[in-house]
LUMDOKE-468250 format. One record per residue: residue number from 0; residue in three letters; x, y, z of N, C-alpha, C in turn. Coordinates in nm, 2 decimals. Layout:
residues N
     n   res      nc1      nc2      nc3     cac1     cac2     cac3      cc1      cc2      cc3
   NUM   ala        X        Y        Z        X        Y        Z        X        Y        Z
...
END
This chain:
residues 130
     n   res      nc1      nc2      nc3     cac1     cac2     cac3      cc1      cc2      cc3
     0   unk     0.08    -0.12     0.00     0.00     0.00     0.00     0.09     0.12     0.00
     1   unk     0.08     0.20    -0.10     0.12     0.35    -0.09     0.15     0.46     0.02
     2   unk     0.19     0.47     0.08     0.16     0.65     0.16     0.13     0.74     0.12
     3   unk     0.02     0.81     0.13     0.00     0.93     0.10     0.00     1.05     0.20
     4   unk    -0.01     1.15     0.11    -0.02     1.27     0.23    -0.11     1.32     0.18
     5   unk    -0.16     1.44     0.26    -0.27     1.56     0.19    -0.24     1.72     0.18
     6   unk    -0.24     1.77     0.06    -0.23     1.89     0.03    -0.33     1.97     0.06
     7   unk    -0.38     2.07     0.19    -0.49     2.10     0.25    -0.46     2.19     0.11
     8   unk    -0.64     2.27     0.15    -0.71     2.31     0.11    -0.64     2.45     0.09
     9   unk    -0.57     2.56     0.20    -0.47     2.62     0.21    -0.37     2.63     0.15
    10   unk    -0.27     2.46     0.16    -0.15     2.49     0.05    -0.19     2.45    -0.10
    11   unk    -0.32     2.44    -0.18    -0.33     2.38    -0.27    -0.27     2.50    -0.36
    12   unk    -0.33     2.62    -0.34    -0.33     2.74    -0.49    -0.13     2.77    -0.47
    13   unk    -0.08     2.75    -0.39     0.07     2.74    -0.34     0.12     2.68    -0.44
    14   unk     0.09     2.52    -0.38     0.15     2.46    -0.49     0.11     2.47    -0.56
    15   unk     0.03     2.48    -0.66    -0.01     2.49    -0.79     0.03     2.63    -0.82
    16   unk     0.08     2.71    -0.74     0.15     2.81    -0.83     0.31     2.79    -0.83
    17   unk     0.35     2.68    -0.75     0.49     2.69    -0.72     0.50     2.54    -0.85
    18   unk     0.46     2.49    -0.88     0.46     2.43    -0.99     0.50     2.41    -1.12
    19   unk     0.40     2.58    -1.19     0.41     2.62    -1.26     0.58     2.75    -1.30
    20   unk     0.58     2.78    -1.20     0.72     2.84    -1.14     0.84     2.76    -1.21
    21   unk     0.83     2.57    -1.09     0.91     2.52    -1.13     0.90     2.46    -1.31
    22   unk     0.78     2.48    -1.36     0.77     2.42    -1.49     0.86     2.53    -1.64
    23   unk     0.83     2.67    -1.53     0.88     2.77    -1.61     1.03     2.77    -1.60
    24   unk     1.10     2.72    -1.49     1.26     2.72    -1.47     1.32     2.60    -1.58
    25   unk     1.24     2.50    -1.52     1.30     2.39    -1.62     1.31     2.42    -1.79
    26   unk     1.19     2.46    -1.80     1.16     2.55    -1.95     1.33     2.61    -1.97
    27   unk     1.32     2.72    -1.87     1.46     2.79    -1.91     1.59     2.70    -1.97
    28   unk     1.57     2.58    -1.83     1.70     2.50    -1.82     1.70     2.42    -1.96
    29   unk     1.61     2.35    -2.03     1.55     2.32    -2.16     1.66     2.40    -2.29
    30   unk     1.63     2.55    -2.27     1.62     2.69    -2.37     1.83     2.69    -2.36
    31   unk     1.86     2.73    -2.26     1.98     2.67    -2.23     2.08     2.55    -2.27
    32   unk     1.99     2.44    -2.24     2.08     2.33    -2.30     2.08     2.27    -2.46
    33   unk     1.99     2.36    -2.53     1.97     2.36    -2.67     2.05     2.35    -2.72
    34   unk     2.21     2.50    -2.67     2.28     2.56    -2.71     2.41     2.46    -2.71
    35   unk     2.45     2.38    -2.60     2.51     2.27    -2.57     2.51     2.17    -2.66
    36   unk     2.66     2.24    -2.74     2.71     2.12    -2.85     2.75     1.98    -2.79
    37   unk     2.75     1.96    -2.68     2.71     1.78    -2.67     2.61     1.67    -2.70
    38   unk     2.51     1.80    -2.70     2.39     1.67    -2.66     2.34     1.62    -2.75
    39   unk     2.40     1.58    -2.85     2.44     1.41    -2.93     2.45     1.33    -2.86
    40   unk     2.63     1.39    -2.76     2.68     1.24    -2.75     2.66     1.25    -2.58
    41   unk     2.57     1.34    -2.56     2.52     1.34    -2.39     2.40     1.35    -2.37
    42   unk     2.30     1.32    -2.38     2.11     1.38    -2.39     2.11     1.36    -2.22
    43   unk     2.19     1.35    -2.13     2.15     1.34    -2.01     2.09     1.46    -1.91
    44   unk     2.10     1.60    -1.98     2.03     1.70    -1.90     1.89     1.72    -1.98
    45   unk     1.89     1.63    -2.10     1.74     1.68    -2.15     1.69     1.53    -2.06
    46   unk     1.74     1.43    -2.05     1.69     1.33    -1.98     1.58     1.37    -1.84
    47   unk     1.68     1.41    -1.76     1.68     1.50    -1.65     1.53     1.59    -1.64
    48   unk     1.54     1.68    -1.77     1.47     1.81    -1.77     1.35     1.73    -1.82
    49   unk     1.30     1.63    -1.89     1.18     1.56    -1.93     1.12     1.47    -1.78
    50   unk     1.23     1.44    -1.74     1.19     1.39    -1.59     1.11     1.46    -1.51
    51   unk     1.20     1.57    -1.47     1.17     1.68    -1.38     1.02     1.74    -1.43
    52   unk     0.99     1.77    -1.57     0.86     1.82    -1.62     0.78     1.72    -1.62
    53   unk     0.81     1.61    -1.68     0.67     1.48    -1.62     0.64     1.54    -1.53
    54   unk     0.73     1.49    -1.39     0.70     1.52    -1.20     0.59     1.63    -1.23
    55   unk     0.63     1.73    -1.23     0.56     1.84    -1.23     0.41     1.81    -1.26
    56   unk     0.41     1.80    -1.42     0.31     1.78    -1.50     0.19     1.65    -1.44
    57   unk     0.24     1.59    -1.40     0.19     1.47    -1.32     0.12     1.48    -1.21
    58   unk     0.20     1.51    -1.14     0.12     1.61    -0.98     0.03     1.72    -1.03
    59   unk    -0.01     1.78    -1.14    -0.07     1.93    -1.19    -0.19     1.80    -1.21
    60   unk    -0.17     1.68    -1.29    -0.26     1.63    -1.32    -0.43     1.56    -1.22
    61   unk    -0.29     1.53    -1.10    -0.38     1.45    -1.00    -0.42     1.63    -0.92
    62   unk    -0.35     1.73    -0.87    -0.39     1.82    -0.76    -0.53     1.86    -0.84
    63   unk    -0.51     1.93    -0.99    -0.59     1.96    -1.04    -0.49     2.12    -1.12
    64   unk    -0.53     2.17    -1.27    -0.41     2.26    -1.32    -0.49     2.35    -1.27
    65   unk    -0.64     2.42    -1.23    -0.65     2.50    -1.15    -0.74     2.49    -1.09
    66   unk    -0.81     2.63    -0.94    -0.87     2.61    -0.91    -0.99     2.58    -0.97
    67   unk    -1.04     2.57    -1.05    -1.18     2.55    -1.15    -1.21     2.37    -1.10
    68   unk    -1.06     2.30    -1.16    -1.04     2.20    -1.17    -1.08     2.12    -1.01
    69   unk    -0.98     2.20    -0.92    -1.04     2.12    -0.78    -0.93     2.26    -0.67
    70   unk    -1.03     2.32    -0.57    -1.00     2.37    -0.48    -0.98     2.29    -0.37
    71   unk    -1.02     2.20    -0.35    -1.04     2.14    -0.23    -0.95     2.01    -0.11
    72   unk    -0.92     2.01    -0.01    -0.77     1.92    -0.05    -0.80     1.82    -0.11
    73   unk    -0.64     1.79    -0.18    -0.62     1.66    -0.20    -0.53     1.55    -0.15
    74   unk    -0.55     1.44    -0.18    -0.47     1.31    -0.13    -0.36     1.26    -0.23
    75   unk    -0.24     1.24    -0.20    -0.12     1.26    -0.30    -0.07     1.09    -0.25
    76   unk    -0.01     1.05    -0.34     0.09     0.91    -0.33     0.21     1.00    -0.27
    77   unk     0.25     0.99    -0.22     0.42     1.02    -0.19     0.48     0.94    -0.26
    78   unk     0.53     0.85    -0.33     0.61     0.72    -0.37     0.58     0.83    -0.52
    79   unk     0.41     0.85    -0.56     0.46     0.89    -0.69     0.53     1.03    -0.73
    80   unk     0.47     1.14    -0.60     0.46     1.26    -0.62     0.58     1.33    -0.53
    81   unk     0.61     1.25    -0.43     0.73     1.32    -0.33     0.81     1.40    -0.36
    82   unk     0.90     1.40    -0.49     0.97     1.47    -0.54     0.92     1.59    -0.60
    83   unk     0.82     1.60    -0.66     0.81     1.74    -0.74     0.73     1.77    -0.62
    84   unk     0.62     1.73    -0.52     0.58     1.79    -0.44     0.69     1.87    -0.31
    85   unk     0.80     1.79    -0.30     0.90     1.88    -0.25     0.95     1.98    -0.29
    86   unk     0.96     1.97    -0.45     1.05     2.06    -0.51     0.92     2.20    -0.49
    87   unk     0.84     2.19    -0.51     0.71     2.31    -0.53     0.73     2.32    -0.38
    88   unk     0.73     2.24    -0.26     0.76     2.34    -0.10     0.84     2.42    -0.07
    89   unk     0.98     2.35    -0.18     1.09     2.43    -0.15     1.08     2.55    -0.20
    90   unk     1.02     2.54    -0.37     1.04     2.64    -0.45     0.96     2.78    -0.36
    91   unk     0.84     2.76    -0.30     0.78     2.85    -0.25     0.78     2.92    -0.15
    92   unk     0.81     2.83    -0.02     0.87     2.85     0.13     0.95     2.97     0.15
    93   unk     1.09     3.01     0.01     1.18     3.09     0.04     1.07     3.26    -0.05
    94   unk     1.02     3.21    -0.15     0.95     3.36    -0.22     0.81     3.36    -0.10
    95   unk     0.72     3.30    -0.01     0.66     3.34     0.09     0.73     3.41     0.20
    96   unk     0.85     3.37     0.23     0.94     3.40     0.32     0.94     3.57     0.30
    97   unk     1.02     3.63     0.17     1.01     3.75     0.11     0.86     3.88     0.10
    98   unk     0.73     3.76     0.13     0.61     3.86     0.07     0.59     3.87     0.21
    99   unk     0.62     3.74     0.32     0.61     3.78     0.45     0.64     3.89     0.52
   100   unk     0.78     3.91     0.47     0.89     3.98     0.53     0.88     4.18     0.48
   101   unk     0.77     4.14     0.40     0.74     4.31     0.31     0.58     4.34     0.35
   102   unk     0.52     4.21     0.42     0.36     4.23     0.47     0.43     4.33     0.59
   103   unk     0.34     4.49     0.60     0.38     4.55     0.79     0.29     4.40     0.84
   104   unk     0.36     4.47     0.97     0.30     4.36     1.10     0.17     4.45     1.11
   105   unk     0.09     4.51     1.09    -0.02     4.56     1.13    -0.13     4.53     1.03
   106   unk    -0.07     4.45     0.91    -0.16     4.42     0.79    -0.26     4.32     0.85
   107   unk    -0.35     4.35     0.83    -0.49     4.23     0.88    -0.46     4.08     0.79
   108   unk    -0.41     4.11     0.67    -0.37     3.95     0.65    -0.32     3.84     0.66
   109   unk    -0.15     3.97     0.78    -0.08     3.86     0.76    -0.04     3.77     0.89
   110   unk    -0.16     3.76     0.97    -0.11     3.62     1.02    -0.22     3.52     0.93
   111   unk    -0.26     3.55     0.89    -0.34     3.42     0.76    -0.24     3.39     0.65
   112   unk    -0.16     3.48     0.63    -0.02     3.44     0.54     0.03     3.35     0.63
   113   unk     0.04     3.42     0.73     0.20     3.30     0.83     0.11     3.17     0.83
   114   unk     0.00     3.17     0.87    -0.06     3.02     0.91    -0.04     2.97     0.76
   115   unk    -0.08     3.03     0.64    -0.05     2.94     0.49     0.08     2.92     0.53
   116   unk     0.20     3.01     0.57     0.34     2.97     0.54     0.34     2.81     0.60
   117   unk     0.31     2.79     0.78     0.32     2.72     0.83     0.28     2.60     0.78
   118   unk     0.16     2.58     0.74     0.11     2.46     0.67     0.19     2.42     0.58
   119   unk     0.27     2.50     0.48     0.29     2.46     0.33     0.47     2.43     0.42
   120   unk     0.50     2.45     0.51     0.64     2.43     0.59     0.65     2.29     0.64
   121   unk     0.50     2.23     0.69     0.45     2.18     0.76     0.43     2.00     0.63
   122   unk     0.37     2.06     0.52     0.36     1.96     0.42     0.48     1.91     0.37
   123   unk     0.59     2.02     0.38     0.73     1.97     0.30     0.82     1.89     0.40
   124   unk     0.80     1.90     0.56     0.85     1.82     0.61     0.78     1.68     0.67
   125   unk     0.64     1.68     0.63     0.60     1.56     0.60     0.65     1.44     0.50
   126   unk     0.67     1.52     0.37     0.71     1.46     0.27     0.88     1.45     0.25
   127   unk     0.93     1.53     0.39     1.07     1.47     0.36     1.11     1.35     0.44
   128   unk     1.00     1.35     0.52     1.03     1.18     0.65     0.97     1.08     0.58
   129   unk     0.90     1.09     0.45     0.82     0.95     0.41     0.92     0.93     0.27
END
């Protein structure tokens, strides 16, 4: 049997924006290794970069690509999704860190931010003990 975890309701629009992020970097990394007169006799970073965009693409498939698709939480395989679901905690954790850190402390939002921070802090160290 599988392990799963759940992507509350909270960190869903997160990751699914931190997703897209990472779909957009790999793009870059893609755009980049075009230029790399090896990859004849090396395809191992396009290997890599089709990996890494499945993950992505795959998890976008099961969370839902937006809210239209599914707001509401969901239940993830860890075995299948662990990886890109880490990579989207990480990706996000440090740019929430930054909108945190520019919210004043008197803003009515932001302890509803910090509790999103905590949750989506909270999901990636789920997924790094399983």
């Amino acid at each position: 049997m599988s392990e799963t975890t759940t992507i509350s309701k909270t960190s869903l629009p997160r990751v699914r924006e931190s997703l897209y992020t990472l779909v957009a970097n790999i793009c870059e990394t893609a755009d980049q290794a075009a230029g790399d007169r090896h990859r004849e006799t090396d395809p191992s970073p396009y290997i890599e970069i089709r990996s890494r965009l499945a993950a992505a693409w795959f998890l976008l498939d099961d969370i839902g690509w937006t809210a239209l698709d599914n707001s509401a939480a969901v239940r993830v395989d860890v075995a299948r999704h662990g990886e890109a679901l880490l990579a989207a905690v990480e990706t996000m954790l440090p740019m929430m860190t930054v909108w945190l850190r520019e919210l004043a402390d008197h803003d009515p939002g932001k302890p509803e931010r910090v509790e999103e921070y905590l949750i989506l802090q909270r999901l990636g160290a789920l997924v790094r003990q399983r």
